[in-house]
N, CA, C and O atoms as a GROMACS GRO file, in nm:
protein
  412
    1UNK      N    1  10.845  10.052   9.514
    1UNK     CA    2  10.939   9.960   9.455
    1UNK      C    3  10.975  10.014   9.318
    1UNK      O    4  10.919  10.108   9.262
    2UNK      N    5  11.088   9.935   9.268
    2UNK     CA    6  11.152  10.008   9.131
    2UNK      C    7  11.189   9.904   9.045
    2UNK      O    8  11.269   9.831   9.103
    3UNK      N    9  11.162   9.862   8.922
    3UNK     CA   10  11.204   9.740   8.829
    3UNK      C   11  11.244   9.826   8.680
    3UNK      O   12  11.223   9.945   8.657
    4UNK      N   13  11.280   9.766   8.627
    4UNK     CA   14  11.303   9.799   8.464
    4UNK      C   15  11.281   9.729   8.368
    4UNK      O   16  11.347   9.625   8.358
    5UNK      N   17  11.219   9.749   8.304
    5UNK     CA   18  11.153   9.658   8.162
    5UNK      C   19  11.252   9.690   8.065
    5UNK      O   20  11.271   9.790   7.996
    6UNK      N   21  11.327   9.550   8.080
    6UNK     CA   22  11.459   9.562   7.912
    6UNK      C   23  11.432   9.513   7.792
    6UNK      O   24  11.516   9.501   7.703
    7UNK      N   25  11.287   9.477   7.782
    7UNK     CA   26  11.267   9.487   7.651
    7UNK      C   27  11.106   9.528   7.595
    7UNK      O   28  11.008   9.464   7.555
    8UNK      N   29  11.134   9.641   7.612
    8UNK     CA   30  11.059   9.718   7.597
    8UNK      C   31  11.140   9.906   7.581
    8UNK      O   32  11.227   9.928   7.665
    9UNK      N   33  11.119   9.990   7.510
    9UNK     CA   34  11.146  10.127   7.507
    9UNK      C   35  11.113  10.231   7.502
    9UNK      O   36  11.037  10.275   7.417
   10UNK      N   37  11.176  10.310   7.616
   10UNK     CA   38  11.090  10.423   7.666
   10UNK      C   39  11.066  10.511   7.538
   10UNK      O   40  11.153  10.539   7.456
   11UNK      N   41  10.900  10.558   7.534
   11UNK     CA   42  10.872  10.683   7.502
   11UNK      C   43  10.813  10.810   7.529
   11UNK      O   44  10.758  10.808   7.639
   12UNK      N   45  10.808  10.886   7.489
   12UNK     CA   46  10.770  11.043   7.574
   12UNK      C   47  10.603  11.042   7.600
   12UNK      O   48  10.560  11.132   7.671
   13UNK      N   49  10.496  10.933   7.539
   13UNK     CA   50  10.403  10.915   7.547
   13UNK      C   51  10.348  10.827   7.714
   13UNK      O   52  10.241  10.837   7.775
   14UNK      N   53  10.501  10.728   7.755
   14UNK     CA   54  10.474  10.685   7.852
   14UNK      C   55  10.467  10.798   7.962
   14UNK      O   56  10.437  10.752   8.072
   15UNK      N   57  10.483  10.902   7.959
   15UNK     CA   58  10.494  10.958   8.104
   15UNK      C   59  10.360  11.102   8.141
   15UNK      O   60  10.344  11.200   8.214
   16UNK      N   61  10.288  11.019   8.026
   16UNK     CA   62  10.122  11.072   8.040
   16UNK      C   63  10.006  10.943   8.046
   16UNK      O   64   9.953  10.866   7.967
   17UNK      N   65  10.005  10.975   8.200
   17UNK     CA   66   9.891  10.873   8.257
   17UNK      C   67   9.783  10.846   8.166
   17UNK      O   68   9.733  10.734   8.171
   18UNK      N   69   9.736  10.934   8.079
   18UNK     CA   70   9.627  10.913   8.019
   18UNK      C   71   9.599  10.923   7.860
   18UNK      O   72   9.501  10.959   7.795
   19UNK      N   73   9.765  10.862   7.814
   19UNK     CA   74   9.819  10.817   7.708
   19UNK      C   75   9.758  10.660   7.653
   19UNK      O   76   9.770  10.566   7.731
   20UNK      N   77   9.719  10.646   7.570
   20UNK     CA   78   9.707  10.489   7.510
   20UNK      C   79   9.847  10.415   7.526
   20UNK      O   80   9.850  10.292   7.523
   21UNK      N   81   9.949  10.480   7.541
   21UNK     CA   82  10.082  10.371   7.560
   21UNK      C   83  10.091  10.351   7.703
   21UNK      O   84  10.125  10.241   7.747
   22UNK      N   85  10.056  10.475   7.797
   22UNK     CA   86  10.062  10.438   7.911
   22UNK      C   87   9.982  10.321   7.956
   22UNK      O   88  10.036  10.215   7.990
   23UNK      N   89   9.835  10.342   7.955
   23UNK     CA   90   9.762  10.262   7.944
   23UNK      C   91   9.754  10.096   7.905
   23UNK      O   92   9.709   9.997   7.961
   24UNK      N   93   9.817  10.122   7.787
   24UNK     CA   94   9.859   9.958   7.773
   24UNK      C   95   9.946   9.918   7.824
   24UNK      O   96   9.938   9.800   7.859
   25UNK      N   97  10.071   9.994   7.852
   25UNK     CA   98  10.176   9.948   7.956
   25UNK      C   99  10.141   9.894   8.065
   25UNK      O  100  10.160   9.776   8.096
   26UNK      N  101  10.056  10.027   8.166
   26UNK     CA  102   9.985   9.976   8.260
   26UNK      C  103   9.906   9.844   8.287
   26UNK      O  104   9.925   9.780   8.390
   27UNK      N  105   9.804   9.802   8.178
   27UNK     CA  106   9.776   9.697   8.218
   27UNK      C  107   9.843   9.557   8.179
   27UNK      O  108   9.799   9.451   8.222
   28UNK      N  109   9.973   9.568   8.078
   28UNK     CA  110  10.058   9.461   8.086
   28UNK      C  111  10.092   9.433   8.209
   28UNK      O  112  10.070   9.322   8.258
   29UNK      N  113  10.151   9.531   8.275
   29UNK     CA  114  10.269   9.525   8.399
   29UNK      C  115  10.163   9.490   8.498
   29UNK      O  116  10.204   9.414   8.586
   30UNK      N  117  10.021   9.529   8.509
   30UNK     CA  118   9.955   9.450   8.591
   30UNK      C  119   9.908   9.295   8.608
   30UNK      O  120   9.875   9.226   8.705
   31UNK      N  121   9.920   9.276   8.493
   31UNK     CA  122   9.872   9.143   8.474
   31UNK      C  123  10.013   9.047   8.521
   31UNK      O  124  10.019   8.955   8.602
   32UNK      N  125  10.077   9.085   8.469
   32UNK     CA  126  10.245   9.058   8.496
   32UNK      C  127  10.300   9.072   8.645
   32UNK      O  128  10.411   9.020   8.662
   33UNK      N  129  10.243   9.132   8.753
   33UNK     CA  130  10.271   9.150   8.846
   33UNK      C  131  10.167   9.095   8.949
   33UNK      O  132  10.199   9.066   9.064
   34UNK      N  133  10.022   9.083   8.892
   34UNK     CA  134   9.911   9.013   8.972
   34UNK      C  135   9.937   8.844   8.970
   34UNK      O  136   9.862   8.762   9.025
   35UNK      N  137  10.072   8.810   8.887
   35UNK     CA  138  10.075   8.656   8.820
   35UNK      C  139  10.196   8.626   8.897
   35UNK      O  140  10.222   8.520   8.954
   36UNK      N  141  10.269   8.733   8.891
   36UNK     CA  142  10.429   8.718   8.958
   36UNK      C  143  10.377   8.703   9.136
   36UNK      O  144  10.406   8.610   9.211
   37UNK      N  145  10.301   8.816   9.167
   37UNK     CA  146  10.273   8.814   9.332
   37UNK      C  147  10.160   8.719   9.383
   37UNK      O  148  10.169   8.677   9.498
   38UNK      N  149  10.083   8.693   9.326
   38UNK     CA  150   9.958   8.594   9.345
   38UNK      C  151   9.968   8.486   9.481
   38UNK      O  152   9.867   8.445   9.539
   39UNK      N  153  10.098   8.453   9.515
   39UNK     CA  154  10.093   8.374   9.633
   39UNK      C  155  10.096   8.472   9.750
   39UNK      O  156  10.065   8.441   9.866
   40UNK      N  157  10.132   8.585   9.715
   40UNK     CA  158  10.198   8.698   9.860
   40UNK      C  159  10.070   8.719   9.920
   40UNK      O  160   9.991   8.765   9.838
   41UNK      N  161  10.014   8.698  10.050
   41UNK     CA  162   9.961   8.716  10.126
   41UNK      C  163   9.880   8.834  10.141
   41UNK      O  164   9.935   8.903  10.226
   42UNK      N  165   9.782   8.887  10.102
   42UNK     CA  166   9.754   9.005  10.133
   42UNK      C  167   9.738   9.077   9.992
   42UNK      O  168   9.677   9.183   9.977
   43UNK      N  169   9.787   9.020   9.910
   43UNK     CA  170   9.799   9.094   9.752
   43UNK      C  171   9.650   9.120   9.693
   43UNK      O  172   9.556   9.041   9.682
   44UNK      N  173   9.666   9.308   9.648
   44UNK     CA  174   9.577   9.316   9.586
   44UNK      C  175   9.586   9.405   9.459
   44UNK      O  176   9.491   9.436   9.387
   45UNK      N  177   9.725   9.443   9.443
   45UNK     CA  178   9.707   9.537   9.299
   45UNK      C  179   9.851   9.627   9.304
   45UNK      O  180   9.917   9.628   9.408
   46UNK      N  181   9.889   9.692   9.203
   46UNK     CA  182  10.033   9.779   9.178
   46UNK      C  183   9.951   9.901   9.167
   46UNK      O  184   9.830   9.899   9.144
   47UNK      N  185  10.022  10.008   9.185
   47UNK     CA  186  10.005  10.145   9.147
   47UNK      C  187  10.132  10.187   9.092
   47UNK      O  188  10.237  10.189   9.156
   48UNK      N  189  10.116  10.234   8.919
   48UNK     CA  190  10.246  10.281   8.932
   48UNK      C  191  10.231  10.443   8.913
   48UNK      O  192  10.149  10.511   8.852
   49UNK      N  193  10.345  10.475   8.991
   49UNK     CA  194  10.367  10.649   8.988
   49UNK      C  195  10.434  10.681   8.917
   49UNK      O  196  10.386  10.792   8.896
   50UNK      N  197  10.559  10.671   8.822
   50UNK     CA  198  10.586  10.701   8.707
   50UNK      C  199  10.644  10.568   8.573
   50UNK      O  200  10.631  10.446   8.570
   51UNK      N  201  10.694  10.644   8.501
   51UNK     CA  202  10.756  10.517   8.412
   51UNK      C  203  10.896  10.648   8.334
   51UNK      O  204  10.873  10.758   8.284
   52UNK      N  205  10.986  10.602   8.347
   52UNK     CA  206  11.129  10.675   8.300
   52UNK      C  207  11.155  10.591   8.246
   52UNK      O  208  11.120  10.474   8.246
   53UNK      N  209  11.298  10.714   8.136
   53UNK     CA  210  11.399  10.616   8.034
   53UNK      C  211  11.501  10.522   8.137
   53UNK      O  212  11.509  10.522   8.260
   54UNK      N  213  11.568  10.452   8.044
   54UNK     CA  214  11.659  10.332   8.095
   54UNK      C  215  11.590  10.222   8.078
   54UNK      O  216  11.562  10.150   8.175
   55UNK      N  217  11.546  10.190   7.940
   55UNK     CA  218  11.428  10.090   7.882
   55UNK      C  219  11.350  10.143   7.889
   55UNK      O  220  11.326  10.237   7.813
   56UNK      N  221  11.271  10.104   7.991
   56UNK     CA  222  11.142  10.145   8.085
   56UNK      C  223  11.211  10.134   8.264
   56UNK      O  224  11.263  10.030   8.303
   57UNK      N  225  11.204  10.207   8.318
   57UNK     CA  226  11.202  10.244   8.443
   57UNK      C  227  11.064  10.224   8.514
   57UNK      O  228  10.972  10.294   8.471
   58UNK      N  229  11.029  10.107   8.655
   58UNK     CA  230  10.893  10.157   8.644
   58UNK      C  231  10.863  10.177   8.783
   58UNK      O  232  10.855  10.068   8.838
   59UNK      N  233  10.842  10.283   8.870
   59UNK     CA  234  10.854  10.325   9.013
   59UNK      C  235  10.672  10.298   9.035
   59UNK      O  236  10.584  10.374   8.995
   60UNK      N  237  10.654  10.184   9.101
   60UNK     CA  238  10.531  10.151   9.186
   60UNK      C  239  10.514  10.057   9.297
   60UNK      O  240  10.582   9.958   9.325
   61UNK      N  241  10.400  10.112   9.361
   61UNK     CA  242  10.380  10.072   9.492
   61UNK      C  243  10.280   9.943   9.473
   61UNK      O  244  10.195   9.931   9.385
   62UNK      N  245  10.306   9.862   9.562
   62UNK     CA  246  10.229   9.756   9.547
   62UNK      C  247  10.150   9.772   9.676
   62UNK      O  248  10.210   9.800   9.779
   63UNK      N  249   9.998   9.754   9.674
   63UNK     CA  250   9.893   9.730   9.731
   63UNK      C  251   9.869   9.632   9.781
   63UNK      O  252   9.873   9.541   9.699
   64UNK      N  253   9.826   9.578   9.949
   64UNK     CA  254   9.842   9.512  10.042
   64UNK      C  255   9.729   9.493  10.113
   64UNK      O  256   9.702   9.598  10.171
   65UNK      N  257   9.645   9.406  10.137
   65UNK     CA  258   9.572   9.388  10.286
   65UNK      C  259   9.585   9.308  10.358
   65UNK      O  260   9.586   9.187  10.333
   66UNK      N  261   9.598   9.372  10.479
   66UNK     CA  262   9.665   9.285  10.574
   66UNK      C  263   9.597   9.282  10.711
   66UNK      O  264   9.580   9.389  10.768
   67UNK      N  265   9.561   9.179  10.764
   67UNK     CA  266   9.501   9.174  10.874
   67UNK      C  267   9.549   9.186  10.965
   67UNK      O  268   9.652   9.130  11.001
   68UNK      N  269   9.457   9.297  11.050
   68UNK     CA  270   9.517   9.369  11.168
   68UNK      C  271   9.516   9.241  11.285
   68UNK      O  272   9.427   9.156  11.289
   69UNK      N  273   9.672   9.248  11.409
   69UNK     CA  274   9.677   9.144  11.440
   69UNK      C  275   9.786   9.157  11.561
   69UNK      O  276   9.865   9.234  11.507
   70UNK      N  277   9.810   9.145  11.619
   70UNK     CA  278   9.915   9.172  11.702
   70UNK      C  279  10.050   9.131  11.609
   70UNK      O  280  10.154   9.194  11.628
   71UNK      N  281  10.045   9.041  11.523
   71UNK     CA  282  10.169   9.029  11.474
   71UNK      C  283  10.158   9.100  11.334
   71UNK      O  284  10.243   9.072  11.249
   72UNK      N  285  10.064   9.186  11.305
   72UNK     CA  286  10.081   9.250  11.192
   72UNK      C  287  10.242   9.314  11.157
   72UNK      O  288  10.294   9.284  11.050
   73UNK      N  289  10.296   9.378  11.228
   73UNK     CA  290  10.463   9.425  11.191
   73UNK      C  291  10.548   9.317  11.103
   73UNK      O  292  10.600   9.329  10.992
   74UNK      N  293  10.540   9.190  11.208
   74UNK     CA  294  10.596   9.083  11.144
   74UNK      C  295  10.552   9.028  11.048
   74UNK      O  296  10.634   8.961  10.986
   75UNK      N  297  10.436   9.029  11.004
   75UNK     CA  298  10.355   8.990  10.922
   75UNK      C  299  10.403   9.093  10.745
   75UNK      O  300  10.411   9.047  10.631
   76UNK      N  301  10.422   9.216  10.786
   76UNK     CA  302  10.441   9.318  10.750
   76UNK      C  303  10.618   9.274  10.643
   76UNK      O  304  10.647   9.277  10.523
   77UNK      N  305  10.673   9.247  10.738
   77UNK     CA  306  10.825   9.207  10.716
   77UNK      C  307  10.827   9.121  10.616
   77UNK      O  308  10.877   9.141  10.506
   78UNK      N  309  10.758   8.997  10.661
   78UNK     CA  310  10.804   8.845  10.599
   78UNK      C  311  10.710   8.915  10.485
   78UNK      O  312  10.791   8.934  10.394
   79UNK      N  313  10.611   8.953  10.449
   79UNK     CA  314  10.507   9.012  10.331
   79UNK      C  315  10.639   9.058  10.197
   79UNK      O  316  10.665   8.997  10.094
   80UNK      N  317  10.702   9.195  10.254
   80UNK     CA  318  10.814   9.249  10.229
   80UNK      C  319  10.934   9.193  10.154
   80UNK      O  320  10.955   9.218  10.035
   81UNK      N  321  11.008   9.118  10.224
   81UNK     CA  322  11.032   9.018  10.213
   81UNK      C  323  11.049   8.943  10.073
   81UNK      O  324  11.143   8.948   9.994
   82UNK      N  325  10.918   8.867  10.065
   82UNK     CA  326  10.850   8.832   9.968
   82UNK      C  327  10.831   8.904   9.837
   82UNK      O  328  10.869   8.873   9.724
   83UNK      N  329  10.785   8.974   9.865
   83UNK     CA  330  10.809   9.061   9.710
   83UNK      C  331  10.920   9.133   9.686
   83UNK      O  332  10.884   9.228   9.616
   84UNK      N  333  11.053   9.138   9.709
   84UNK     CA  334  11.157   9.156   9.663
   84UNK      C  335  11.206   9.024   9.600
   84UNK      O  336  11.271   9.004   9.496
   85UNK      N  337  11.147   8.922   9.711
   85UNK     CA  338  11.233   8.786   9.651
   85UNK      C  339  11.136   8.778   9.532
   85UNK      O  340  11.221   8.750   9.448
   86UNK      N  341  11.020   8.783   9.463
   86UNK     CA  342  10.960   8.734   9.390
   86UNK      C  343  11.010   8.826   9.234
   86UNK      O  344  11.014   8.803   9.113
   87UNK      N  345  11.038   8.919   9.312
   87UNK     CA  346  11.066   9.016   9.163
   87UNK      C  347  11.210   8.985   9.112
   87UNK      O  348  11.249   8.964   8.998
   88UNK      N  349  11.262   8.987   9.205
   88UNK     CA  350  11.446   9.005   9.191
   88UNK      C  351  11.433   8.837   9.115
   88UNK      O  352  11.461   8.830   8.995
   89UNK      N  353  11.399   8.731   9.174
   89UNK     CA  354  11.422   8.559   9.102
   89UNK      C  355  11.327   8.554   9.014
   89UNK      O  356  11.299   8.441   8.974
   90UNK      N  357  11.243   8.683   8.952
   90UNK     CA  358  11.166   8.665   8.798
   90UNK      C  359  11.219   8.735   8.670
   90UNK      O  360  11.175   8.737   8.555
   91UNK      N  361  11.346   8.802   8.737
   91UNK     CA  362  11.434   8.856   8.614
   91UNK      C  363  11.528   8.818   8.564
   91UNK      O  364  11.562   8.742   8.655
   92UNK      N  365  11.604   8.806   8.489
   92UNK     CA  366  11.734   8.811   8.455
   92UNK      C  367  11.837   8.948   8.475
   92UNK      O  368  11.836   9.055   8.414
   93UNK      N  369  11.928   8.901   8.589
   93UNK     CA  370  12.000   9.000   8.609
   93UNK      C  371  12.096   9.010   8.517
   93UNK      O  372  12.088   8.934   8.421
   94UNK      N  373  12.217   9.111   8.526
   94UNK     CA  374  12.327   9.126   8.432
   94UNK      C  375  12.372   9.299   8.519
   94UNK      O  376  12.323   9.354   8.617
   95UNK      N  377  12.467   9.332   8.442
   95UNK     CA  378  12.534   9.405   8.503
   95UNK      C  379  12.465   9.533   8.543
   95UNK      O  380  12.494   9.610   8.634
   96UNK      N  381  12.342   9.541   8.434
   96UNK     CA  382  12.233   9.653   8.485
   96UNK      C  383  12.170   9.664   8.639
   96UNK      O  384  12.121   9.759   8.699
   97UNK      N  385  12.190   9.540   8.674
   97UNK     CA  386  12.079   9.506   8.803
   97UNK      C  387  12.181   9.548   8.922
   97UNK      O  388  12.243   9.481   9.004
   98UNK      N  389  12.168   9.716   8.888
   98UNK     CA  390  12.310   9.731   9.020
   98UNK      C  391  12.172   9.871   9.072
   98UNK      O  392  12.072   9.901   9.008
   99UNK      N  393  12.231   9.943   9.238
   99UNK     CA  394  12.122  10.020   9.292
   99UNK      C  395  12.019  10.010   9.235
   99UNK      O  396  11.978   9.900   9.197
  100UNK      N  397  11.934  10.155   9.210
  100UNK     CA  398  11.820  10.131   9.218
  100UNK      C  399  11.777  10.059   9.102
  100UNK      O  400  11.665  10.010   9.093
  101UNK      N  401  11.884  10.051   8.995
  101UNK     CA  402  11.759   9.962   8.869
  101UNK      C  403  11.643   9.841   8.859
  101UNK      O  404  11.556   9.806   8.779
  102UNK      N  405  11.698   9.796   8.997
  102UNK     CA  406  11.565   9.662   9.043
  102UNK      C  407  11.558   9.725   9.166
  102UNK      O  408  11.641   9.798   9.219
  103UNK      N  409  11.411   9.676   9.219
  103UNK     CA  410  11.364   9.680   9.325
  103UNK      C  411  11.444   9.754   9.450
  103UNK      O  412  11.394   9.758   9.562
   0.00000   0.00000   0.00000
């Protein structure tokens, strides 16, 4: 998944994992995203793989368990689903919120 933090600004420190800015970034956006997803089914944590300019850019995968099931696929979907709707109705859009800049 893909979001952008508009208030907040990118620096060349964010795009070293093992930066003190990364780091604190990181665990804002977790806490922020364990609070935003908390009802989604299966939720257990973000990984993010990078952070780019355009504010903050922030490309991560969200972490899932899901019980294996004959309807796991569907299960899979409506999950899906769900966390687009949860991210996309916790922002304020504006003319930025066009392709990939959200989710």
């Amino acid at each position: 998944m893909k979001t952008k933090v508009e208030n907040q600004e990118f620096t060349p420190e964010l795009q070293n994992k093992s930066s003190a800015s990364f780091q604190a970034f990181e665990k804002e956006f977790k806490e922020q995203m364990r609070d935003l997803y908390k009802h989604i089914e299966g939720y257990q944590d973000v990984v993010i793989h990078e952070l780019t300019q355009g504010s903050i850019v922030v490309n991560y995968r969200v972490l899932l368990k899901v019980p294996a099931s004959t309807k796991a696929n569907e299960t899979l979907k409506t999950i899906s689903n769900e966390l687009i709707n949860a991210i996309t109705s916790s922002t304020t859009c504006n003319e930025s919120c066009e392709g990939d800049n959200f989710v």
